[in-house]
C-alpha positions as CSV (number, residue, x, y, z in Angstrom):
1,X,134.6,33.3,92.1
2,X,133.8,37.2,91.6
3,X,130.3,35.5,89.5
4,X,129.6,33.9,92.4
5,X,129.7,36.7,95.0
6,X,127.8,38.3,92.3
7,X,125.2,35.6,92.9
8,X,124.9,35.7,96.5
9,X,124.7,39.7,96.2
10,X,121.7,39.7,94.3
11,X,120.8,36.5,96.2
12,X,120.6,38.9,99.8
13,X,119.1,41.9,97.6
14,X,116.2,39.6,96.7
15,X,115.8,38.2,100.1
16,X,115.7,41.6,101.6
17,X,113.2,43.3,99.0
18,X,110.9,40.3,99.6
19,X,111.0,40.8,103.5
20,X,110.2,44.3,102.9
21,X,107.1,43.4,101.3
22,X,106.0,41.4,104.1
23,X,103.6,41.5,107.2
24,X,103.2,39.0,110.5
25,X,100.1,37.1,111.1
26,X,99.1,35.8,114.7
27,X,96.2,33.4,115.9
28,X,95.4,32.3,118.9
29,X,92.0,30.5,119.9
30,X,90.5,28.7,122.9
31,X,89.6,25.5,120.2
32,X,91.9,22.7,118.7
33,X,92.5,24.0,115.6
34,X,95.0,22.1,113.7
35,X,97.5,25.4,112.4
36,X,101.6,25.1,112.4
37,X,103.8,28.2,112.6
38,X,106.0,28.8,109.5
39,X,108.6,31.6,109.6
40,X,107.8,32.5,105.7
41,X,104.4,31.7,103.7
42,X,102.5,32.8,100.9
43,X,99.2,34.9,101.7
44,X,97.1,32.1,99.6
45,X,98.3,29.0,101.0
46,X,97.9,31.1,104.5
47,X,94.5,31.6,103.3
48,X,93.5,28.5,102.3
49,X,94.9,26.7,105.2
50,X,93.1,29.1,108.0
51,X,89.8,29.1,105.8
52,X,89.9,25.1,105.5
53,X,90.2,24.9,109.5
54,X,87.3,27.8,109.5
55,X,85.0,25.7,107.8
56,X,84.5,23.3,111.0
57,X,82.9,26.0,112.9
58,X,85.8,25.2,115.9
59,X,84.3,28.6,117.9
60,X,81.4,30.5,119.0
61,X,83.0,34.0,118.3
62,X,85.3,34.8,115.6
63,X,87.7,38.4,116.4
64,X,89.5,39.0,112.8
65,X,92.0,41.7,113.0
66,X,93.2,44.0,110.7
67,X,95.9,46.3,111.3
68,X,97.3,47.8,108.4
69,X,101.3,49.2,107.8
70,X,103.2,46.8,109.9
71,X,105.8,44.2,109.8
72,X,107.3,42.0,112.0
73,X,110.2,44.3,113.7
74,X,106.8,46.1,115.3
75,X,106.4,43.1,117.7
76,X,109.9,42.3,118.4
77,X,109.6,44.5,121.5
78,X,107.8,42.6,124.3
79,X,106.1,45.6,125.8
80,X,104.2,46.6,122.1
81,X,101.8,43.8,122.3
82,X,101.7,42.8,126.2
83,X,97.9,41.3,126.0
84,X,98.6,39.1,122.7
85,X,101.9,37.8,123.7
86,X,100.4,36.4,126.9
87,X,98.0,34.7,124.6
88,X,100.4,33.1,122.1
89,X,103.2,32.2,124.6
90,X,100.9,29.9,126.7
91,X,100.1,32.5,130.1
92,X,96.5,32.4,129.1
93,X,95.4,28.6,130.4
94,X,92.1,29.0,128.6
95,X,94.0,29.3,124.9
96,X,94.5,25.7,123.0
97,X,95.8,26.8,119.6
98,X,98.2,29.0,118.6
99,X,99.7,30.2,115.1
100,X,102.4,32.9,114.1
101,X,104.2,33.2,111.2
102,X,106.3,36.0,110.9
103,X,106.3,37.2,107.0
104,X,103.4,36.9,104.9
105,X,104.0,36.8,101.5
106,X,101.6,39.3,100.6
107,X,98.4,40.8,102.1
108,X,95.8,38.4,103.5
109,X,92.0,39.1,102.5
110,X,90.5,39.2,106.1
111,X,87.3,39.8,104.0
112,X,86.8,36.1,102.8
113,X,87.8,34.4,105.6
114,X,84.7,36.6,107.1
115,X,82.5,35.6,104.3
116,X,83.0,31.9,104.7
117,X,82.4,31.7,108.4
118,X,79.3,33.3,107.6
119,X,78.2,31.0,105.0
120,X,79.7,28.0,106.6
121,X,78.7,28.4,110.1
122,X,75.6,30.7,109.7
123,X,77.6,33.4,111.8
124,X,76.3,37.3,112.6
125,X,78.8,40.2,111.2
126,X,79.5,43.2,113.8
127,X,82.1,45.3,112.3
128,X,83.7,47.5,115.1
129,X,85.7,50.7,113.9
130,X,88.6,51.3,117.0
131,X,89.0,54.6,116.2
132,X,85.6,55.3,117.6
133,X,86.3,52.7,120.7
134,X,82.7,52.5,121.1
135,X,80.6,49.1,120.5
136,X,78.0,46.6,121.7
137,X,78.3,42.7,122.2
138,X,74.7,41.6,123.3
139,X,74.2,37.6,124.1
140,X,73.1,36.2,120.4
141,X,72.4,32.4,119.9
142,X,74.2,32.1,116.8
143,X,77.9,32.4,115.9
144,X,79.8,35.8,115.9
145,X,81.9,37.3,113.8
146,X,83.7,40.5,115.0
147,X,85.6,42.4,112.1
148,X,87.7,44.8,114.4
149,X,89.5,47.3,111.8
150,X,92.7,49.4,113.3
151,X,94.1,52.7,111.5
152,X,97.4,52.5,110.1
153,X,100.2,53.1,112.5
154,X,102.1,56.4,112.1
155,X,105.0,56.3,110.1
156,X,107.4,58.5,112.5
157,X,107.4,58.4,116.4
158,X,104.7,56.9,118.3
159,X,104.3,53.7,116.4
160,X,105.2,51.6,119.7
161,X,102.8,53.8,121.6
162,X,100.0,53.4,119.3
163,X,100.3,49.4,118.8
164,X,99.7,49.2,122.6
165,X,96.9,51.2,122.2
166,X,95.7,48.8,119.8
167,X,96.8,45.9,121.5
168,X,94.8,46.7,124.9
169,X,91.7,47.6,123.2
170,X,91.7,44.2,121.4
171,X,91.7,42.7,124.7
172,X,89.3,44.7,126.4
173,X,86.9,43.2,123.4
174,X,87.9,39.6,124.1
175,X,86.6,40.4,127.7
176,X,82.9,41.3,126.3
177,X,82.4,38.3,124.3
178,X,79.7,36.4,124.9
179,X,81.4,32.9,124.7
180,X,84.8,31.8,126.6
181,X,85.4,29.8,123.0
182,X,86.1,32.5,120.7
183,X,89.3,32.5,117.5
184,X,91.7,35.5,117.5
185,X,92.9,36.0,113.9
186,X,95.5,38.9,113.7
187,X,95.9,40.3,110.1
188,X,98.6,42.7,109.0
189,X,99.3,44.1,105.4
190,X,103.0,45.3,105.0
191,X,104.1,48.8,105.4
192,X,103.8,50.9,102.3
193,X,106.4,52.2,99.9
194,X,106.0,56.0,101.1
195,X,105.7,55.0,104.9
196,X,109.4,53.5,104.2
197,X,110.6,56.6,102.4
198,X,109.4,58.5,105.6
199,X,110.4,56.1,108.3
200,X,113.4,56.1,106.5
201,X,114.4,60.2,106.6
202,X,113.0,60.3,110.8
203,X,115.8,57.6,110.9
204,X,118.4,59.4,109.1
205,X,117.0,62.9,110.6
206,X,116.9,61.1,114.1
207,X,120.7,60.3,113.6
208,X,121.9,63.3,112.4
209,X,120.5,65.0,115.2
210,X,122.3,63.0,117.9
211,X,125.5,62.6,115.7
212,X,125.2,67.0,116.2
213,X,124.3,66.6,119.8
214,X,127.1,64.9,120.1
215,X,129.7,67.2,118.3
216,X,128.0,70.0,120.5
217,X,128.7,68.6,123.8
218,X,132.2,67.4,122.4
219,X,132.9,71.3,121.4
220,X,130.9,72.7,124.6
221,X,133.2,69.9,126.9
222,X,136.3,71.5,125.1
223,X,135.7,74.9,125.4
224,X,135.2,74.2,129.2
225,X,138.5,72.6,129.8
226,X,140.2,75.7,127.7
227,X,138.3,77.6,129.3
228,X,139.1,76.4,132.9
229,X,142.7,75.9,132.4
230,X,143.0,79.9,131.2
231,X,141.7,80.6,134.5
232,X,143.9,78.4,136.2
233,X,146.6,79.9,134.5
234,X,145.7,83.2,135.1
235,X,145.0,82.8,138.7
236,X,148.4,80.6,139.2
237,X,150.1,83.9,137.8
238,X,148.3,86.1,140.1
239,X,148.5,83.9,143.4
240,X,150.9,84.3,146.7
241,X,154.2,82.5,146.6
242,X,153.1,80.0,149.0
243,X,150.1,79.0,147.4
244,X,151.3,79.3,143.8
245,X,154.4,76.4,145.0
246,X,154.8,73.3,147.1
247,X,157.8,73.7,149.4
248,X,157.5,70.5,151.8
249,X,156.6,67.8,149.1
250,X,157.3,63.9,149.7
251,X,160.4,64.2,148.1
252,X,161.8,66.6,150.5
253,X,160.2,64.7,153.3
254,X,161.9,61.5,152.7
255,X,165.9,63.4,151.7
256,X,165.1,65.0,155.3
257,X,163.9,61.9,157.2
258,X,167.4,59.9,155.7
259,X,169.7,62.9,156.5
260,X,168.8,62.4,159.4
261,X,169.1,58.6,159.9
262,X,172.6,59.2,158.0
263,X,173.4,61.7,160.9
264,X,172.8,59.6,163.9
265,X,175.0,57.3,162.7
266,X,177.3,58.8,162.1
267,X,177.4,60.5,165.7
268,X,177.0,57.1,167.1
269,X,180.1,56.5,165.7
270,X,182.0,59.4,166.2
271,X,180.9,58.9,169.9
272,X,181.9,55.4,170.1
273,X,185.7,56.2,168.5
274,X,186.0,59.3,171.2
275,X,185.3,57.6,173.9
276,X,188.6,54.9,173.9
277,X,190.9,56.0,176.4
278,X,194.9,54.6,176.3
279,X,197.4,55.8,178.8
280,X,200.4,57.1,178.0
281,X,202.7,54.1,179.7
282,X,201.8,51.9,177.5
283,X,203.4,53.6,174.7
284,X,206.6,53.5,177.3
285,X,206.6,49.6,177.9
286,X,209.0,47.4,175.4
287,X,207.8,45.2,173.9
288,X,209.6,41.9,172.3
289,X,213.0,40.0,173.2
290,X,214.7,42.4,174.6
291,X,211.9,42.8,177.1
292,X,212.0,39.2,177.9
293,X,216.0,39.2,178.3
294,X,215.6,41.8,180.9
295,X,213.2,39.8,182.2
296,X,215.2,36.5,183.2
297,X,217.9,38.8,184.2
């Protein structure tokens, strides 16, 4: 028993080192491209499937991402990536084929998968650098290949901030291209080893702070209700009779208000016995047989 929850231990400890090491991948394209979406995949048979679907020269213009030091908890939010969301869930009528698997086994070499649309399809290279955000897409009659290379998200704050950033210049270059059929292929390579270190102290700093933010308005909150209750006290000692006591409570209200219900009944009925009136003669008159023998008499 205790070998097996040994088992399944290092079973989970496995599973969760190997997530570490892994990164999403998206693609989305306005061509039927033959792609399924698993959750987990190795970075070669990745490769090999997307290069083998490549080779039939499905597009005019090629966008291959790379956006380096991610993984997929950074797209969970549905406000990080607004533009390529709308693409892969369907909003955008024009896109046919969509692909996302959520960890890649690896990094994905965005490099041959440019190389062999070039050979294959006799494609032109424009490599784009987005921390410039400045390019040119003129009208060309051959296939394009756009090689749009992002810098590597912070590893504190501002990761959320700067993947939008990201996100809407990628789509502001999907609205130069010179062809409506064009293949988006998002690459990612998995956050680093010192990245995690550091995301991992803002976390634990990020806690700390509001676990002391916390005491502090706990103690400040405290020191307020001390506080106002010494000068309740104080001003309770120092206050006028009448306002320091409540004479005329409910209590009192309700003993009066039965007093005197009690009282007028009981002069109702002191009234009602003082006001029989006997006369005297009939004390006088007998009363019994003798009576009625003086009677027939």
């Amino acid at each position: 028993m205790h070998s097996a929850i040994l088992g399944l231990m290092a079973l989970s400890i496995c599973v969760v080192d190997a997530f570490q090491d892994t990164s999403p991948f998206f693609l989305f394209s306005t061509s039927e491209i033959q792609a399924s979406s698993p959750q987990i995949v190795p970075a070669a048979s990745l490769s090999k499937t997307i290069i083998s679907e490549l080779r039939k020269c499905p597009s005019d213009t090629y966008v291959i991402v790379s956006q380096p030091g991610v993984n997929a908890a950074d797209y969970h939010d549905r406000f990080s990536a607004p533009h390529m969301r709308q693409n892969i869930a369907g909003d955008n009528k024009n896109v046919r084929s969509t692909m996302t698997v959520s960890n890649v086994l690896g990094a994905l070499d965005a490099e041959s998968m440019s190389k062999e649309v070039q050979e294959k399809c006799g494609a032109e290279v424009l490599h784009v650098d987005a921390s410039t955000g400045s390019f040119k897409v003129g009208k060309t009659a051959q296939p394009l290949i756009i090689n749009l290379d992002f810098p590597v998200l912070p590893a504190e704050r501002g990761r959320a901030s700067k993947l939008l950033e990201h996100d809407a210049f990628l789509a502001f270059v999907l609205n130069l291209l010179p062809s409506p059929k064009y293949t988006v292929l998002y690459t990612t390579t998995p956050v680093s080893f010192e990245q995690l270190s550091t995301m991992a102290k803002a976390e634990d700093y990020q806690i700390e702070t509001n676990f002391q933010s916390a005491m502090h308005m706990e103690l400040k909150r405290d020191f307020s209700t001390h506080k106002r209750e010494s000068n309740h006290s104080t001003t309770s000692r120092s206050a006028p009779l009448f306002e320091k006591y409540m004479f005329f409570g409910p209590g009192l209200f309700t003993g009066l208000l039965v007093t005197f219900l009690l009282l007028s009944i009981l002069y109702v009925g002191i009234s009602g016995v003082a006001s029989l009136q006997v006369t005297y003669a009939a004390f006088d008159r007998e009363m019994g047989p003798a009576a009625s023998k003086k009677q027939t008499q």
